[in-house]
N, C-alpha and C positions, 0 to 999 in steps of 0.2 A: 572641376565639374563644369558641364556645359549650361549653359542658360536655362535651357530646358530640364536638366538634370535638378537645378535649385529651383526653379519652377514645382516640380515635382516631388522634389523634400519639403519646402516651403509648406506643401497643401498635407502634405502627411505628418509635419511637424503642429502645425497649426491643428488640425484636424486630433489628432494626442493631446493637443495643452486644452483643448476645448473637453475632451472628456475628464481627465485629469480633473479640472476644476468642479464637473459637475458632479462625480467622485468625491469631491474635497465641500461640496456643500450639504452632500447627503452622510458624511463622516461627521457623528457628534461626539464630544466626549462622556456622554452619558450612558453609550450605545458601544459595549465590550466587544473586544476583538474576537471574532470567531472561524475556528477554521473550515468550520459546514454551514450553511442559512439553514438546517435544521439542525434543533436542539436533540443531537445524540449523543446516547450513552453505552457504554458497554454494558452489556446483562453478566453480571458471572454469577453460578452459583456459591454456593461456600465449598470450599476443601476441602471435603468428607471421607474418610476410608469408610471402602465399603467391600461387603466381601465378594472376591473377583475367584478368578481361573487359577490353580499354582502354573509353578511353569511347567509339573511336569504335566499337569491338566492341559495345559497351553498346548503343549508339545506334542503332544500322546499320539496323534494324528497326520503330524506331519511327515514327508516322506522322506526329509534328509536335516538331519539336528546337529548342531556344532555347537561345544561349548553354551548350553543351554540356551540357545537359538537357534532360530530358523535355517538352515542350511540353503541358498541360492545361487545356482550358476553366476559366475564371474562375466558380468559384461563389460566391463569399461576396462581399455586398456588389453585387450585382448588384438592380434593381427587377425586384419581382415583376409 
């Protein structure tokens, strides 16, 4: 490295160990590790069956059915 080059890491080195510690004075051990500064949670509702479509209700509609699903053109893997 050239003089200027450690000149240069010096101040970026120095300038890291400066936040680093004030970092390290705002870290208590009483104060849990979090990985958001807001306290969130996921909402789920509960797992309920509830009555829905059959498939063949599902189905009834659509304009191309395979094996009691939706029928859709093949795009991946096709020549352009």
């Amino acid at each position: 490295l050239t003089d200027a080059e450690l000149d240069q890491y010096a101040g970026q080195l120095n300038s890291i160990l400066t936040h680093v510690a004030q970092v390290a004075e705002v870290a208590a051990d009483d104060v849990p590790p979090t990985a958001h500064p807001a306290d969130l949670q996921n909402v789920l509702r509960p797992d309920v069956v509830s009555p829905s479509l059959t498939p063949e209700q599902a189905l009834s509609g659509a304009p191309a059915v395979e094996q009691d699903r939706f029928a859709v053109p093949q795009i991946l893997g096709e020549e352009q």
